[in-house]
C-alpha angles and dihedrals in degrees: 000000000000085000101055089044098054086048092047090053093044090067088058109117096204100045089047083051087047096039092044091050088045092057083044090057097051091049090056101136136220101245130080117236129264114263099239097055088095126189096257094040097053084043093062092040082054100051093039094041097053091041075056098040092039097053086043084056103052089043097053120004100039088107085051086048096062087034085057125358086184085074106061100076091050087052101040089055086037095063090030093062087049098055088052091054096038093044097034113019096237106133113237083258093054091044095044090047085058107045075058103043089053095033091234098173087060088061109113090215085050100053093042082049096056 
């Protein structure tokens, strides 16, 4: 019954979005970020980085997902902050200084991107 009902509550939209920030909020790193890793500029690697990231997911990680929902944030930002570095060269330390710095995932584009 636990069970059901943790799953039930897993395929809520709001409570994914709540749990996801709340895991953003505890990465947040020690360095500031780099001057040239501008709002709109963050804003447009975040969007690109989780359609990669996204597409990567359904193709490869969709049986891990209904072994464990709780995965899918961690791997999503995972490939995500690959694709920044792969792609642009800022460290997951520099990106993620700057998400917080410029508050991106307040962003109301951002969020009805996610």
């Amino acid at each position: 019954m636990f069970e059901r009902s943790q799953q039930f509550l897993m395929q809520d939209p709001a409570l994914q979005m709540e749990l996801f920030n709340l895991g953003i909020k505890m990465e947040q790193p020690p360095t500031a970020a780099p001057e040239d890793l501008k709002k709109d500029t963050v804003i447009d690697l975040v969007k690109k980085s989780n359609d990669f990231a996204f597409e990567l997911f359904k193709k490869e990680y969709l049986k891990v997902m209904s072994a464990d929902p709780m995965i899918m944030p961690v791997l999503i930002s995972a490939i995500a902050h690959d694709w920044v570095f792969k792609n642009h060269s800022w460290s997951e330390d520099q990106f993620k200084a700057a998400l917080f710095e410029h508050k991106i995932y307040e962003e109301p584009s951002v969020a009805q991107h996610m």
